[in-house]
Backbone as CSV, one residue per row, in Angstrom:
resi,resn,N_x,N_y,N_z,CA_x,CA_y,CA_z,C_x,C_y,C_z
1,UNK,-18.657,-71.963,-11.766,-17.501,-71.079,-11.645,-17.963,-69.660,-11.309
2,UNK,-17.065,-68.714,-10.631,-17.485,-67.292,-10.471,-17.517,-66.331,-11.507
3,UNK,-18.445,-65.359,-11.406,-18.143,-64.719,-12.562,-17.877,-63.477,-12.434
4,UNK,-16.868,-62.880,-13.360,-15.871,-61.459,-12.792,-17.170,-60.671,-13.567
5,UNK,-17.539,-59.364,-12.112,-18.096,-58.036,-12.941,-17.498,-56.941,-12.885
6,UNK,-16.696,-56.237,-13.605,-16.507,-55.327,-13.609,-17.162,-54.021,-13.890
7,UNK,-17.207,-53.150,-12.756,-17.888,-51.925,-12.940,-17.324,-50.977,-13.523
8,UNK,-17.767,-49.883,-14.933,-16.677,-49.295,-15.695,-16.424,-48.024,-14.576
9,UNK,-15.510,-47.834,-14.168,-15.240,-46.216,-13.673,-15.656,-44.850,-14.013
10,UNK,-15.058,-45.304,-15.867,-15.329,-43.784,-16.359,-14.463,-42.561,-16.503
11,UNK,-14.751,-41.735,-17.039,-13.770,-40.648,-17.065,-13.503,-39.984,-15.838
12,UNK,-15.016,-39.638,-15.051,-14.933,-38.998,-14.123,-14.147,-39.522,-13.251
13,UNK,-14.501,-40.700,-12.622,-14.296,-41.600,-11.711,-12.538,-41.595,-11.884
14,UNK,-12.007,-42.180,-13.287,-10.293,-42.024,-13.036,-9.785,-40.525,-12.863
15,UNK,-10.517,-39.378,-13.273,-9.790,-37.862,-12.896,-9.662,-37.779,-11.221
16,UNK,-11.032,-38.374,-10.697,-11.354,-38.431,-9.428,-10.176,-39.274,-8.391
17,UNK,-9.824,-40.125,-9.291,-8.712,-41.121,-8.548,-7.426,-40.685,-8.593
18,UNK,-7.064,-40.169,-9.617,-5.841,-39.617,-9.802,-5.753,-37.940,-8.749
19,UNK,-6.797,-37.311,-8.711,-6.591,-35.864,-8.038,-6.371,-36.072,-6.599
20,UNK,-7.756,-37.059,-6.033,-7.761,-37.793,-4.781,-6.998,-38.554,-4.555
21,UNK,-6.345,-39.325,-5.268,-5.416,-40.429,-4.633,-4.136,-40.181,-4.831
22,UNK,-3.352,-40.122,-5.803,-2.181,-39.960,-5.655,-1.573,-37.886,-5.145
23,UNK,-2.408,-37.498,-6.105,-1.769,-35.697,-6.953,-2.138,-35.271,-5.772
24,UNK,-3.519,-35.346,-4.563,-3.727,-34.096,-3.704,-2.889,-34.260,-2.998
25,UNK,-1.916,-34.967,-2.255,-0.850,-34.725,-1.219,0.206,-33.614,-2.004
26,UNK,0.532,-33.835,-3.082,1.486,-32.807,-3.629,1.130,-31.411,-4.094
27,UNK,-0.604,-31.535,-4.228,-0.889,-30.603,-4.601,-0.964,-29.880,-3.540
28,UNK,-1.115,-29.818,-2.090,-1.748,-29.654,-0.672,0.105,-28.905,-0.489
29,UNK,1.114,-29.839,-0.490,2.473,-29.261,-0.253,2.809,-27.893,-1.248
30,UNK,2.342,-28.447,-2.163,2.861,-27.279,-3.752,2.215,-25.566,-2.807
31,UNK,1.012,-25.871,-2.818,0.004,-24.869,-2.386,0.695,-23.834,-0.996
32,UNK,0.531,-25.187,0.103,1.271,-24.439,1.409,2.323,-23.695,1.287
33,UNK,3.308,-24.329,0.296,5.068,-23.436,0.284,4.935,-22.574,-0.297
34,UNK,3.798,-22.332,-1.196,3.140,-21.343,-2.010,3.175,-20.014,-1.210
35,UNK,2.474,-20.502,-0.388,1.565,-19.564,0.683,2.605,-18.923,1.601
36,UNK,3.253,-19.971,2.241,4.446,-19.280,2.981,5.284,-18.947,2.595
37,UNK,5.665,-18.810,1.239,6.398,-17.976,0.622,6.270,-16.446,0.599
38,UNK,5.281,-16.694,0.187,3.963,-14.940,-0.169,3.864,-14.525,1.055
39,UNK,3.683,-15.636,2.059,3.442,-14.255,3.556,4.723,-13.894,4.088
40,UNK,6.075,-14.329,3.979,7.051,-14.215,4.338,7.907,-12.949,3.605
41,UNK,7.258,-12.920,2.219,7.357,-11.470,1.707,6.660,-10.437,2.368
42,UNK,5.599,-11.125,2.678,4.377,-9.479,2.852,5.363,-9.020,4.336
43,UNK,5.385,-10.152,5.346,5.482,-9.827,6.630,7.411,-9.339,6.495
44,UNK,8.211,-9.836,5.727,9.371,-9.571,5.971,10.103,-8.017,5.889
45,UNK,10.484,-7.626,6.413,11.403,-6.142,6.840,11.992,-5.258,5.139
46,UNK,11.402,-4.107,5.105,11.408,-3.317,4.157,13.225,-3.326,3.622
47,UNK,13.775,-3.468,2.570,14.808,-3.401,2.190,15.640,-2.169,2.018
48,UNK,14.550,-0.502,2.506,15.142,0.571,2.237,14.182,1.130,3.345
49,UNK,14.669,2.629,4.058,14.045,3.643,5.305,14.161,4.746,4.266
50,UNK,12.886,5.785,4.433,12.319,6.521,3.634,12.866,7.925,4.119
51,UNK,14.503,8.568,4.074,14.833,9.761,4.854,14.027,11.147,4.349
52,UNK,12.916,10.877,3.510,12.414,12.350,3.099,11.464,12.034,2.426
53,UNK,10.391,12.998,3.008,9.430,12.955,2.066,8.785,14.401,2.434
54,UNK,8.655,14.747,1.418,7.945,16.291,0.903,6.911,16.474,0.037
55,UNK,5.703,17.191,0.604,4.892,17.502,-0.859,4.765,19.084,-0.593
56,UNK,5.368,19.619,-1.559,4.940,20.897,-2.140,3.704,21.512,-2.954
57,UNK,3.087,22.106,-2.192,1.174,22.488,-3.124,1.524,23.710,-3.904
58,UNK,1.639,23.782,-5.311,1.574,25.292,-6.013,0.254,25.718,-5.891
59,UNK,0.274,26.646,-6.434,-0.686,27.638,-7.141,-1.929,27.152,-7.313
60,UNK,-1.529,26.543,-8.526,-2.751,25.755,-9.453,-2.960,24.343,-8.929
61,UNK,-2.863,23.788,-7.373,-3.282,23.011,-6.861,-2.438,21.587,-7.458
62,UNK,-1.493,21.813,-8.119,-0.239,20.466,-8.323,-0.066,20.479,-6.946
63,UNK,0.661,19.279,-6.662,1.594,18.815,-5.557,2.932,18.322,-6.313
64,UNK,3.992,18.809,-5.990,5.225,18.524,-6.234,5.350,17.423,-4.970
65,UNK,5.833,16.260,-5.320,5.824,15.074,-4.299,7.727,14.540,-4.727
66,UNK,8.508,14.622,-3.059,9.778,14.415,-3.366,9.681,13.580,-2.195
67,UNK,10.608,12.336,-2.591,11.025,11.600,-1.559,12.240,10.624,-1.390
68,UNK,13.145,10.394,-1.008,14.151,9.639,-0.493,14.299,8.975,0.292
69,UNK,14.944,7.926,-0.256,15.494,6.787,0.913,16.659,5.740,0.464
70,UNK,17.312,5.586,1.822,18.478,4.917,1.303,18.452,3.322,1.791
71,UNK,19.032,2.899,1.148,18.992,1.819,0.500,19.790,0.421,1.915
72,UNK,18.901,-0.453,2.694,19.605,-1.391,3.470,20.520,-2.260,3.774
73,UNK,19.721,-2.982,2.540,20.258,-4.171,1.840,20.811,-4.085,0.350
74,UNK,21.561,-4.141,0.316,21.424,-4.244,-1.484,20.517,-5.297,-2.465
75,UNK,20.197,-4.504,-3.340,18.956,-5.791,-3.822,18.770,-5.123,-5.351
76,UNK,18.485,-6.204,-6.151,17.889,-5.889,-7.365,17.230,-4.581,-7.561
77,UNK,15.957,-4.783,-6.607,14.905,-4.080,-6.821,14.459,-3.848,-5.380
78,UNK,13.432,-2.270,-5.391,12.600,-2.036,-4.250,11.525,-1.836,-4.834
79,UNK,10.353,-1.822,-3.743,8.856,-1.317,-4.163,8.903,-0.170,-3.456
80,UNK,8.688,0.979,-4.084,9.023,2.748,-3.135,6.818,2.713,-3.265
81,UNK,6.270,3.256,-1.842,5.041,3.614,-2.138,4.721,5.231,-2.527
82,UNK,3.924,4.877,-3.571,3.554,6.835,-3.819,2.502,7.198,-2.714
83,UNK,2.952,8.545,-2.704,1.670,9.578,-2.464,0.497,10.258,-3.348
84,UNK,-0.467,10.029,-3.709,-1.126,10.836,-4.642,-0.715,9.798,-6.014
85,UNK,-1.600,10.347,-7.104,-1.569,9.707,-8.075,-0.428,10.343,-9.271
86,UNK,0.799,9.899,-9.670,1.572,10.768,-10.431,0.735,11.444,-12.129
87,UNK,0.632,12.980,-12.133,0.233,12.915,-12.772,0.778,12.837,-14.502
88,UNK,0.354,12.149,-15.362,1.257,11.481,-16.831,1.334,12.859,-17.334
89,UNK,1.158,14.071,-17.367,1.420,15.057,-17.656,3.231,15.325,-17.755
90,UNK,3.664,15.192,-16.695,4.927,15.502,-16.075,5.619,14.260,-15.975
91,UNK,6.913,14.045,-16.312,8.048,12.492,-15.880,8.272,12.255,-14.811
92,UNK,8.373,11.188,-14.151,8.846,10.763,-13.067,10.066,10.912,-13.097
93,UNK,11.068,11.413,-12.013,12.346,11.346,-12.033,12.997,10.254,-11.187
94,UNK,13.725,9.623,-11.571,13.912,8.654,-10.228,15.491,8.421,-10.124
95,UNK,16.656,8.926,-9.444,17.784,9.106,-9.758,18.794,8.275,-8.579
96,UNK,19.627,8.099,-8.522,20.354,7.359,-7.460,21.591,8.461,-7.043
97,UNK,22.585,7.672,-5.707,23.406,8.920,-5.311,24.632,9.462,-6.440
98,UNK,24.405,9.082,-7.177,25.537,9.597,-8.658,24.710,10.028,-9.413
99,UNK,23.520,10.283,-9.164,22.685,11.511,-10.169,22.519,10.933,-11.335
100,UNK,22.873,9.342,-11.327,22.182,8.010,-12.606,20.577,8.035,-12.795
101,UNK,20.130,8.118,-13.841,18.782,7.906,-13.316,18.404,6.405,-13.630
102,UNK,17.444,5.966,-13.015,16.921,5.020,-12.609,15.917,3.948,-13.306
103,UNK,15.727,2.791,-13.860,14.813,2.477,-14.216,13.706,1.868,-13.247
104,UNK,12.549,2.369,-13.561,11.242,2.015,-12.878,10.413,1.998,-13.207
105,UNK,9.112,0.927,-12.716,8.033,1.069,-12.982,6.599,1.300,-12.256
106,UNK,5.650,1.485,-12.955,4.933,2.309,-12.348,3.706,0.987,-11.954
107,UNK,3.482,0.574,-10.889,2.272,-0.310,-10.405,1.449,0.172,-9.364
108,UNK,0.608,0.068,-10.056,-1.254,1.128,-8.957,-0.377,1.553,-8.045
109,UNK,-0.459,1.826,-7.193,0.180,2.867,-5.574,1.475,3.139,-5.425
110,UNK,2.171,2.555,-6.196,3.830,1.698,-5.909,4.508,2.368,-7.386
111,UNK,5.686,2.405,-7.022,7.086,2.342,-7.999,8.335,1.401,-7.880
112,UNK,8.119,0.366,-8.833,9.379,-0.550,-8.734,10.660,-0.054,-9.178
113,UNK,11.584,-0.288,-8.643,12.797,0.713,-9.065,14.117,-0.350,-8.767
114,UNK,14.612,-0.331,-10.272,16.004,-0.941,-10.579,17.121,-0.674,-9.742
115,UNK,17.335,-0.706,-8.710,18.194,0.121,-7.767,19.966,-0.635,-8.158
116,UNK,20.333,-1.327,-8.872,21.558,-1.742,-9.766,22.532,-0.970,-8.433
117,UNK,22.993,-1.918,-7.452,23.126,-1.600,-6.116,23.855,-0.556,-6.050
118,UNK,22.449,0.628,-5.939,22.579,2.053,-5.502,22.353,2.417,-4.295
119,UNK,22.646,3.077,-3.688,22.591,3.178,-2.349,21.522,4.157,-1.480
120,UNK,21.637,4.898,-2.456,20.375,5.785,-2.348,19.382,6.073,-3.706
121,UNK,17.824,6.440,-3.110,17.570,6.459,-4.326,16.327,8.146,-4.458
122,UNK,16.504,8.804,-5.015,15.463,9.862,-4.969,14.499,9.926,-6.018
123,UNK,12.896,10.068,-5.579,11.733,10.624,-6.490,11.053,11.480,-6.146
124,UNK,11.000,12.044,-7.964,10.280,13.473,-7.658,9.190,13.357,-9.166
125,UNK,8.218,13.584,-9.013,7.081,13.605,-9.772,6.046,14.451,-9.054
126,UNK,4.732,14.700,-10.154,3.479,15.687,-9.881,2.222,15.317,-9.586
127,UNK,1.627,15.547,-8.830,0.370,14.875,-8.243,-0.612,15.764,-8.609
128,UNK,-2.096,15.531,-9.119,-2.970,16.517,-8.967,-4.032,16.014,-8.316
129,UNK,-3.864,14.563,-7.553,-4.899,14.142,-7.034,-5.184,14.103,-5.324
130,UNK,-4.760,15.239,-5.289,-4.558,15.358,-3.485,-5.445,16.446,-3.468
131,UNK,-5.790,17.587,-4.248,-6.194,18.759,-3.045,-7.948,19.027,-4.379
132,UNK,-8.706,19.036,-3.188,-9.934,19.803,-3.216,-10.211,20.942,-2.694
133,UNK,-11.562,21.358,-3.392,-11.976,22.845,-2.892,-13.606,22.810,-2.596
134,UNK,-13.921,23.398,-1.259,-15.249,23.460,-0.986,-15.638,24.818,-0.283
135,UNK,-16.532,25.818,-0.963,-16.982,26.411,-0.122,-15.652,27.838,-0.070
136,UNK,-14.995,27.632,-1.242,-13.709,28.699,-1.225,-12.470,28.307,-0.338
137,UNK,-12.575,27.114,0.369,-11.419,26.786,0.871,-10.832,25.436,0.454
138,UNK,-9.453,25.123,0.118,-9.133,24.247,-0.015,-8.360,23.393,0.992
139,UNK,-8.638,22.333,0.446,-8.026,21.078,1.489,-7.017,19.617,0.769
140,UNK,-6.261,19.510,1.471,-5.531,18.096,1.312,-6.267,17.305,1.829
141,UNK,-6.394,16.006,1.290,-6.871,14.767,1.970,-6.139,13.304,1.828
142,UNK,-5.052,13.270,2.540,-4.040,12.143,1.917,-3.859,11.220,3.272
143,UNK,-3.695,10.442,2.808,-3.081,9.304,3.792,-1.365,8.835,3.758
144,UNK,-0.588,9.175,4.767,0.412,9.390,4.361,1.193,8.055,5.086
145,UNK,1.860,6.966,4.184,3.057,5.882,4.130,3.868,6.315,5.323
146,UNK,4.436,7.640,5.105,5.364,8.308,5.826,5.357,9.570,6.238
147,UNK,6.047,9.857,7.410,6.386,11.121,8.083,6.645,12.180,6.952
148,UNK,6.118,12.913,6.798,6.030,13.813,6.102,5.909,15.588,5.704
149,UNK,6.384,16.692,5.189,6.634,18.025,5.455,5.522,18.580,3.863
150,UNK,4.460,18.816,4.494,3.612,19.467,3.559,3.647,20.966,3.586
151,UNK,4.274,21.528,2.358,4.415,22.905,2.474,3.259,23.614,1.646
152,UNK,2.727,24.668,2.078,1.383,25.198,2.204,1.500,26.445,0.959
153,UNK,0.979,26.744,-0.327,1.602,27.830,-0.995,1.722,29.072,-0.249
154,UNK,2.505,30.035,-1.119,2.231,31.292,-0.307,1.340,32.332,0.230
155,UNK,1.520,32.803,1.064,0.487,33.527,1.693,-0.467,32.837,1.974
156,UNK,-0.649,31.137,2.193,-1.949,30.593,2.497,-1.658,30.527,3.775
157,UNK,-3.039,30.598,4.577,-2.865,30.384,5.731,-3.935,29.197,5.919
158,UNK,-3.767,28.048,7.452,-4.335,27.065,7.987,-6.251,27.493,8.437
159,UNK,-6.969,27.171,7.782,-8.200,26.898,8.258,-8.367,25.545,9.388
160,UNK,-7.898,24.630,9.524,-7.956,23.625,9.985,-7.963,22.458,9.935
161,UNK,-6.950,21.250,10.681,-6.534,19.913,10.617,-7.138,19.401,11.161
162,UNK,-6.753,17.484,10.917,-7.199,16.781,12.001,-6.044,16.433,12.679
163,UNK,-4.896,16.512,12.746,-3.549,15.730,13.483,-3.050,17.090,14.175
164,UNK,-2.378,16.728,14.962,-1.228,18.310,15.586,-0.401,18.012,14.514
165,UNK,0.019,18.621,14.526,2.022,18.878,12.964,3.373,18.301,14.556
166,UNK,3.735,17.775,14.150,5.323,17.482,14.819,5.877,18.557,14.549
167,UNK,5.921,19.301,14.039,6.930,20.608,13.933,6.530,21.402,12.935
168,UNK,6.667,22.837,13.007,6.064,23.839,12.050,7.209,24.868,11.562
169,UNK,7.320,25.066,10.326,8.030,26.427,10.039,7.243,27.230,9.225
170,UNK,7.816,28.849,9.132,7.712,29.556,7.901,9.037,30.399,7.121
171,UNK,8.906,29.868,6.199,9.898,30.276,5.359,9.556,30.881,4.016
172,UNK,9.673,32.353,3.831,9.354,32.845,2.611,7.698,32.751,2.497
173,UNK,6.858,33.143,3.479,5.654,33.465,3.568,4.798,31.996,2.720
174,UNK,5.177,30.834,3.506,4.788,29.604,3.243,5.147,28.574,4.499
175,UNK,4.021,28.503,4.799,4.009,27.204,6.084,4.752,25.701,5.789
176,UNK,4.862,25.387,6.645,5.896,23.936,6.197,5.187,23.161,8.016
177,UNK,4.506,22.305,7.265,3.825,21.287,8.328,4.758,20.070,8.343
178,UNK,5.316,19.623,9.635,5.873,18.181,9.321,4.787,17.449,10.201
179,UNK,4.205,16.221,9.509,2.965,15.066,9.574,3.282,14.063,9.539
180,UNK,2.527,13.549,10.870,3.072,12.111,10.680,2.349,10.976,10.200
181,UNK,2.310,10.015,10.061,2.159,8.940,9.018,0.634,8.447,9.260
182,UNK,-0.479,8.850,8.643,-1.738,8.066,8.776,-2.609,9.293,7.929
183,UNK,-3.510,9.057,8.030,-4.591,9.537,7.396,-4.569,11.099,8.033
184,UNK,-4.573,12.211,7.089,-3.617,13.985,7.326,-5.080,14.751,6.460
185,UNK,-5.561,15.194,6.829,-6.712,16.579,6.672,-5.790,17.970,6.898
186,UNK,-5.964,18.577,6.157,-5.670,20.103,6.021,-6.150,20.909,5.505
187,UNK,-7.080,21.860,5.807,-7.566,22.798,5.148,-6.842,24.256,5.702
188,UNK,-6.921,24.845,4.126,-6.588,26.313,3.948,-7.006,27.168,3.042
189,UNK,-6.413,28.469,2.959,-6.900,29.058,2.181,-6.369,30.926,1.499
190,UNK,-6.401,31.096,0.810,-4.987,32.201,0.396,-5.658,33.543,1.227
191,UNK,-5.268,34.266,2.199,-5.208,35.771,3.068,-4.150,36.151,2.998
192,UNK,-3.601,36.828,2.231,-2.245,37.560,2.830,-2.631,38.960,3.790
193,UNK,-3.646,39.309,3.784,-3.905,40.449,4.970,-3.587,39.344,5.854
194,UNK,-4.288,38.353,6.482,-4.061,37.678,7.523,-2.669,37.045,8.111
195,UNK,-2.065,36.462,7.097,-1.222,35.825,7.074,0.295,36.615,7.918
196,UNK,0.541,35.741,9.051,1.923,36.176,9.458,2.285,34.567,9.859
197,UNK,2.892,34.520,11.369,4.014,32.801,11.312,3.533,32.541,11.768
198,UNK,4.170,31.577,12.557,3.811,30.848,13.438,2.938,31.206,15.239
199,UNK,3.269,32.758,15.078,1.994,32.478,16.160,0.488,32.707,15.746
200,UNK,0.226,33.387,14.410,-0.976,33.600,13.605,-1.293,31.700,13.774
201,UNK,-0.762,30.786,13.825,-1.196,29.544,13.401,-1.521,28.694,14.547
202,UNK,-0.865,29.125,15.572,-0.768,28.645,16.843,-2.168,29.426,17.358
203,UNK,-2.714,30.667,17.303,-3.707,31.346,17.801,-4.853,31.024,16.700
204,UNK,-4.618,30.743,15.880,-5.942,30.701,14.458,-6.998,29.323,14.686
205,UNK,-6.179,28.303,14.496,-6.426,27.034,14.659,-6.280,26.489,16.434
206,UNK,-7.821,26.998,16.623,-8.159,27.098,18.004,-9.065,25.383,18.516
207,UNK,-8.986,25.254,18.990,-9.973,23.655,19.697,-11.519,24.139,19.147
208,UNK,-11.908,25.003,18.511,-13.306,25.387,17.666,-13.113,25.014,16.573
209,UNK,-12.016,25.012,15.688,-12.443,25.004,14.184,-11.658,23.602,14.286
210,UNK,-10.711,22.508,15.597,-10.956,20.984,15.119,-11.958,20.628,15.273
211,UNK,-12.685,20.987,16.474,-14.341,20.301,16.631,-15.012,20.774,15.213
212,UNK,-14.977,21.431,14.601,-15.723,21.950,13.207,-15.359,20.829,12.488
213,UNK,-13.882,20.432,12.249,-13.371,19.428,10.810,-13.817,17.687,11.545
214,UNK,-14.119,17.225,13.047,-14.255,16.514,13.588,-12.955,15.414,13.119
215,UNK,-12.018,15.857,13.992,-10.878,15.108,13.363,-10.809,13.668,14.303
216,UNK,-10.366,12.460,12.977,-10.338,11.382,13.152,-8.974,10.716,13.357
217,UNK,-8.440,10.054,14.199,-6.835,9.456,14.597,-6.967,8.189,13.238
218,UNK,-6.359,7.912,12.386,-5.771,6.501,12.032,-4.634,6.339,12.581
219,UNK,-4.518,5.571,13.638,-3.265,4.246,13.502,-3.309,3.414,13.036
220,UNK,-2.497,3.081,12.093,-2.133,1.618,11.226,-0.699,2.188,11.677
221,UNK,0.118,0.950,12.008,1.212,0.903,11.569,1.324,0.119,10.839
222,UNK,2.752,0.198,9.998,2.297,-1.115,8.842,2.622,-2.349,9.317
223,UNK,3.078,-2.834,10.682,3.328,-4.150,11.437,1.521,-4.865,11.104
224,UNK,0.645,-3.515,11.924,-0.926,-4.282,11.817,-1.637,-4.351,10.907
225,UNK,-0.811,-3.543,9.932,-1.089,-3.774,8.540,-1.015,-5.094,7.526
226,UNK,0.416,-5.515,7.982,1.087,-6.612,7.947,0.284,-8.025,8.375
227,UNK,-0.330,-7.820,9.835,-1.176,-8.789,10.666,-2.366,-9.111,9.665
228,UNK,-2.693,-8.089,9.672,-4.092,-8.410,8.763,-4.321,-8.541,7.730
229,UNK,-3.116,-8.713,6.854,-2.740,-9.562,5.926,-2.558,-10.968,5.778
230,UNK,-1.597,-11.555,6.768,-1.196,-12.547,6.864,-2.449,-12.988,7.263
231,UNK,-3.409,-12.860,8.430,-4.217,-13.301,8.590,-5.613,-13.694,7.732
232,UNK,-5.447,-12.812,7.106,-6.706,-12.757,5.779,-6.416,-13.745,4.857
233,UNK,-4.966,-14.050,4.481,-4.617,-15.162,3.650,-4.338,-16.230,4.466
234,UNK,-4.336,-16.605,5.864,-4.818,-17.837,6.931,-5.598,-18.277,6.822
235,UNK,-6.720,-17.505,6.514,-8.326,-17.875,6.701,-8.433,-18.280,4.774
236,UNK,-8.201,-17.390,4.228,-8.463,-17.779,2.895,-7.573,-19.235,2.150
237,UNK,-6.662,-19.802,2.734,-5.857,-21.210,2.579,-6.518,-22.447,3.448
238,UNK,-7.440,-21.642,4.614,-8.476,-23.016,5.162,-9.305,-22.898,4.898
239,UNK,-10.238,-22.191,4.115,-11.027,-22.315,3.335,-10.910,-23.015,2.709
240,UNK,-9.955,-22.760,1.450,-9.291,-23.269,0.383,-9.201,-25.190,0.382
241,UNK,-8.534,-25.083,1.401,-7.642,-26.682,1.592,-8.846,-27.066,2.210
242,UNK,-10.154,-26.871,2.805,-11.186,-27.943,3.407,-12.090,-27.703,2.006
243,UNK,-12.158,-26.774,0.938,-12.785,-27.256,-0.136,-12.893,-27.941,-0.945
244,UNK,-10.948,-28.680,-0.716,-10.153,-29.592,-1.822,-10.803,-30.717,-1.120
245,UNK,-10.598,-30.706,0.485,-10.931,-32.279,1.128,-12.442,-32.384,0.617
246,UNK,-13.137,-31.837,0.551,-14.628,-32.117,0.971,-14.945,-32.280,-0.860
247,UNK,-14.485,-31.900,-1.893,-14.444,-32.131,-3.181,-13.921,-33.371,-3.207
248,UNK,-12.894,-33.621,-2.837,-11.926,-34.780,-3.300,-12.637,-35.870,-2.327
249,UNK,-13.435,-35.715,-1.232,-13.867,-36.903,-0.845,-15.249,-37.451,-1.710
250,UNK,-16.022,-36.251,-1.854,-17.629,-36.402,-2.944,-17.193,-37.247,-4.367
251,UNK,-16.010,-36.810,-4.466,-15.373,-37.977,-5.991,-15.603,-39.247,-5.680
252,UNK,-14.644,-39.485,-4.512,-14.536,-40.831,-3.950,-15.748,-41.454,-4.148
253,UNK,-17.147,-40.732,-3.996,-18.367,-41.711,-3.857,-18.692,-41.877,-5.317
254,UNK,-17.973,-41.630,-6.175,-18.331,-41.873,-7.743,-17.671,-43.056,-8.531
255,UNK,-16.891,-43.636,-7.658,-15.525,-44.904,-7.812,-15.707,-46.086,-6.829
256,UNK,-16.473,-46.918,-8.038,-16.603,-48.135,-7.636,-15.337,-49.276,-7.889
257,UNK,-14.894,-50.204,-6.919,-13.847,-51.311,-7.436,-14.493,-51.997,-7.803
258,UNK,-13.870,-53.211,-8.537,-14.195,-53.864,-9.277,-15.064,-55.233,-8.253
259,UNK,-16.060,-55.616,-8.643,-17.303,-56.498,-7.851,-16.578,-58.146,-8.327
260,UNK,-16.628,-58.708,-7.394,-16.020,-60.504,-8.042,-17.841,-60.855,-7.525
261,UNK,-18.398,-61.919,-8.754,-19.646,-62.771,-7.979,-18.877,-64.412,-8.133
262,UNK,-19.201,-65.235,-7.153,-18.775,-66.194,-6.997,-19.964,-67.486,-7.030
């Protein structure tokens, strides 16, 4: 007569059968909808347009940072991005168009904000992590989300940028730079002998002192910002999913069926 051998499997061998054989197809679906969920956030269209943004530099090198924007869609919640680091010294204000204020929270770069369908929403908080000093002159060094109106304290006048300004005022013996959105260098420094408007700024800040700061263009928009996101988590899900195959097949060689001798 034949005689049955059975080979024991084992622990390994049935985890191996169960992950590989039945669970990785669902686990492979679970994962993907995962994924295209998350990039369909990253890549999908901002729920609010940012009509203002201002940083004001005092004295003592604070930045008063104000900004607004109204609201698209109605929605629970927005993610508003900061400028500068708010400093815990001072409250965040965060108010809507009925002068309600707002609940929000504070995550690394970002402010989540209860927008309890408000239509507009305004913040104003204190930064001290924008401006340095070298050499007796000080400088901003920010990378800016958005179009933006950096007003200069008084009596300071422009040593030198890396961007042109979209538009310039003076008002009350204080420059008002409007900047547009990428990586913004500004150096200055307090003269009131020197200091008059706009043609002192137009004649001061000559094609000598940008070649001095060697100014650098960032373009990002956040579309290619966006790209290279989505793409970074493309590459990191085929990684991923040929590590499961190439695991889940090395099991397979640990699972023997059962041997008949005859």
């Amino acid at each position: 007569m034949g005689e049955l051998e059975v080979v024991d499997m084992g622990v390994e061998g049935v985890w191996a059968t169960k992950v590989s054989g039945r669970n990785i197809p669902y686990i492979i679906i679970v994962f993907i909808f995962s994924v295209i969920v998350f990039s369909s956030l990253l890549v999908a269209e901002p729920s609010y347009t940012v009509t203002q943004c201002s940083l004001s530099i005092n004295d003592d090198r604070h930045v008063r940072v104000d900004l607004s924007a109204n609201i698209l869609r109605r929605s629970l919640a927005i993610r508003l991005y900061l400028i500068g680091v708010p400093d815990g010294n001072y409250p965040i204000v965060v108010i809507n168009e009925k002068n309600n204020q707002l609940i929000h929270v504070l995550e690394n770069s970002s402010l989540i904000i209860y927008t309890f369908e408000s239509s507009n929403v305004s913040v104003t908080y204190y930064t001290s992590s924008l401006i340095e000093s070298s050499n007796g002159v000080l400088h901003i060094d920010v990378f800016l989300p958005y179009q933006c109106e950096i007003v200069l304290p008084q009596e300071h006048v422009v040593a030198g940028l890396n961007t042109e300004p979209i538009d310039l005022k003076v008002e009350d013996k204080k420059i008002a730079l409007l900047m547009p959105e990428g990586h913004i260098v500004i150096k200055y420094f307090y003269n009131p002998e020197k200091f008059e408007s706009k043609e002192y700024f137009t004649t001061h800040v000559s094609s000598e002192e940008k070649q001095r700061i060697h100014p650098i263009r960032y373009i990002f928009s956040n579309f290619i910002l966006m790209v290279i996101v989505f793409i970074a988590i493309a590459i990191l899900v085929t990684i991923t999913l040929v590590f499961i195959i190439v695991f889940a097949r090395r099991k397979r060689k640990h699972i023997y069926a059962p041997i008949v001798k005859i």
